[in-house]
C-alpha positions as YAML, in Angstrom:
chain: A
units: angstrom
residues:
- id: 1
  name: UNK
  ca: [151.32, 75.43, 124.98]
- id: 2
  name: UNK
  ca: [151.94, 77.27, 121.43]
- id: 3
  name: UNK
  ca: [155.10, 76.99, 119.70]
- id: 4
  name: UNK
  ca: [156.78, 79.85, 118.30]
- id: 5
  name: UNK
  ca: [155.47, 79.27, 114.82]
- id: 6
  name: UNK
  ca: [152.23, 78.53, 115.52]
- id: 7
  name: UNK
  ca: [152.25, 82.18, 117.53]
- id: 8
  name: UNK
  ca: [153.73, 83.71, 114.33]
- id: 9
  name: UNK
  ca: [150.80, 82.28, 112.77]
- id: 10
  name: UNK
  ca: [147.93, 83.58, 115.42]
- id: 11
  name: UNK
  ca: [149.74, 86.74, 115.02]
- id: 12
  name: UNK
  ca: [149.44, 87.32, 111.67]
- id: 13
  name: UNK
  ca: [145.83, 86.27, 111.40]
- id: 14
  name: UNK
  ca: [144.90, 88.64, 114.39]
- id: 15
  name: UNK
  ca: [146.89, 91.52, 112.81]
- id: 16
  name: UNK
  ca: [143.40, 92.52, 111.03]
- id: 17
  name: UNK
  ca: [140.52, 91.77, 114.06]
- id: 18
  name: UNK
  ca: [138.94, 94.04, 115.43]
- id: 19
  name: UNK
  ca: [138.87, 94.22, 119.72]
- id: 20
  name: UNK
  ca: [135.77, 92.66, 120.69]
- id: 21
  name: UNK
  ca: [136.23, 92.85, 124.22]
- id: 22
  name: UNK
  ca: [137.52, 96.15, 126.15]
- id: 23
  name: UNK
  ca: [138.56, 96.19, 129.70]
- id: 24
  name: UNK
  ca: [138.65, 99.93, 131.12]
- id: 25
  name: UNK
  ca: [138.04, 100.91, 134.86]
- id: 26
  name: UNK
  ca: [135.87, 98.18, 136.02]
- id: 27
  name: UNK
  ca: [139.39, 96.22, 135.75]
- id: 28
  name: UNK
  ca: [139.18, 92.74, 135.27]
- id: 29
  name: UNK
  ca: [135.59, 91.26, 136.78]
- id: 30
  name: UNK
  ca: [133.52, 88.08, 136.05]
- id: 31
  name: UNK
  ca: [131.44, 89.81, 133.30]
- id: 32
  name: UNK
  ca: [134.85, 90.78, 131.27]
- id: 33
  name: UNK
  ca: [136.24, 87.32, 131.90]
- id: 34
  name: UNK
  ca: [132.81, 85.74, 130.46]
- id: 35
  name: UNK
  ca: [132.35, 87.88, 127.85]
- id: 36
  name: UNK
  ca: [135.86, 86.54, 126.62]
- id: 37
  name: UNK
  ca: [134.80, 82.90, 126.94]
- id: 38
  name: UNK
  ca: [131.93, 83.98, 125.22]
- id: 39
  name: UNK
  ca: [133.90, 85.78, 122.10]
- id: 40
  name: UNK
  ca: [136.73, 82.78, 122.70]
- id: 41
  name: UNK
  ca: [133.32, 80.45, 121.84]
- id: 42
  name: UNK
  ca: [132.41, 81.99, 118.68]
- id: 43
  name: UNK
  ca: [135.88, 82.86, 117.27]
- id: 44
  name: UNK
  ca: [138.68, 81.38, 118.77]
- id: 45
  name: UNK
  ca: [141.44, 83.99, 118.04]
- id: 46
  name: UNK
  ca: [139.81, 87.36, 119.51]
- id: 47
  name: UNK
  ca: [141.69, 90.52, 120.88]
- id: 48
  name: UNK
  ca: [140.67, 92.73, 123.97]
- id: 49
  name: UNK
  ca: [141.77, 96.29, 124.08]
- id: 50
  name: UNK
  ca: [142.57, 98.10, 127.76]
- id: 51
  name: UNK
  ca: [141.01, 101.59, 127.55]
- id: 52
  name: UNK
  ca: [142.82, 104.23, 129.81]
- id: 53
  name: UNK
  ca: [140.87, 103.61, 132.98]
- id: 54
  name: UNK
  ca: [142.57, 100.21, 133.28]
- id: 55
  name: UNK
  ca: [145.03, 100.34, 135.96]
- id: 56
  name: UNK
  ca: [146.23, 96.62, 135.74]
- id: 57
  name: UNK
  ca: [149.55, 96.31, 134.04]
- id: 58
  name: UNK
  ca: [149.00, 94.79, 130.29]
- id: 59
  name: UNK
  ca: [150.73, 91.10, 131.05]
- id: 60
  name: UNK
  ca: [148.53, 90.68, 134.64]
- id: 61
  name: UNK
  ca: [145.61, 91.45, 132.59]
- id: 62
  name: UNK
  ca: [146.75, 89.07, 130.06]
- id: 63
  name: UNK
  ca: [147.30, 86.28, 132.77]
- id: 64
  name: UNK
  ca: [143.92, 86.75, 134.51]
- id: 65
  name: UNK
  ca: [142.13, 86.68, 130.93]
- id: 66
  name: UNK
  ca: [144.26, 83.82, 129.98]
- id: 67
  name: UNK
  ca: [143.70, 81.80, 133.36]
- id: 68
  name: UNK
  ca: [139.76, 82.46, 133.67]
- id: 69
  name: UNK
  ca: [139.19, 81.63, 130.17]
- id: 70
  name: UNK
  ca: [141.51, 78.38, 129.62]
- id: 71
  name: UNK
  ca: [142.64, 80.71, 126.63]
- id: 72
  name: UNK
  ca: [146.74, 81.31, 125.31]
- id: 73
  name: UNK
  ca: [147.89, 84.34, 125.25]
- id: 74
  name: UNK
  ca: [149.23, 85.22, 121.68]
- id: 75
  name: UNK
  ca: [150.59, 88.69, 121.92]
- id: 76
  name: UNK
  ca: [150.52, 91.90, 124.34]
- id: 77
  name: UNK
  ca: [151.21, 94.62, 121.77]
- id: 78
  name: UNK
  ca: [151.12, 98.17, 123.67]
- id: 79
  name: UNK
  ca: [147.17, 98.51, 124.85]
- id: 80
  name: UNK
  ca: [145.90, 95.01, 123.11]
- id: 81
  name: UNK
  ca: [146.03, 91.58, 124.58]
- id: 82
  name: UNK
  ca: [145.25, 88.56, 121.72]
- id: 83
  name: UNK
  ca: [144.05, 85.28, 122.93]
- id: 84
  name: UNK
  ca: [143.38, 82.08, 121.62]
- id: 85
  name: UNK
  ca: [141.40, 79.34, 122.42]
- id: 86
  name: UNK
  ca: [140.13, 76.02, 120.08]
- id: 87
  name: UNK
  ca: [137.09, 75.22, 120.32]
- id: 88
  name: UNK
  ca: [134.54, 72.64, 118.96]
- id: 89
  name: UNK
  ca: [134.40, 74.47, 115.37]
- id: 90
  name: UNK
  ca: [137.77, 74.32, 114.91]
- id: 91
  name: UNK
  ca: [137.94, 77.47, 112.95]
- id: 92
  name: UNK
  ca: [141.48, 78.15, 113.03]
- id: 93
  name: UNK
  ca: [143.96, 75.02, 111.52]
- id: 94
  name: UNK
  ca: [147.40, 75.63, 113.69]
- id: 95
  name: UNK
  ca: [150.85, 74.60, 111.81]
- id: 96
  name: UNK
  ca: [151.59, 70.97, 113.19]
- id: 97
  name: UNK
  ca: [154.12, 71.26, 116.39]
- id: 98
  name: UNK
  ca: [157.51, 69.48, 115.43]
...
């Protein structure tokens, strides 16, 4: 579980990605959800964008990605869902929790 600062700090270092994964009107499937484990892999901090054809509300997408992935979710901000997972690289040095 992240801490509130440590979600401050995702946040701001997400503020600049790009989406790498988009979920539209195939919805949530096994190809989206490895396709974020895949991107979750390489990068750790990644953020998916819902295109109009997604029907799913924002936070169950969020969950689903979240729960199929082992990820965190680190913000739902309107149409973009960021997640975070560590990884073997360890690419992204969290604040220490208190």
């Amino acid at each position: 579980m992240l801490t509130g600062k440590q979600v401050r700090y995702l946040r701001s270092l997400g503020h600049h990605l790009q989406p790498v994964v988009m979920v539209g009107k195939e919805e949530v499937n096994d190809q989206v959800i490895a396709s974020v484990d895949q991107a979750l892999l390489t990068h750790e901090l990644i953020k998916v964008r819902l295109q109009e054809g997604c029907t799913t509300p924002r936070a169950k997408v969020a969950e689903t990605l979240a729960q199929g992935t082992g990820a965190e979710v680190a913000q739902v901000l309107g149409r973009t869902i960021l997640l975070y997972r560590t990884s073997d690289k360890n690419l992204i040095e969290l604040p220490k929790a208190r």
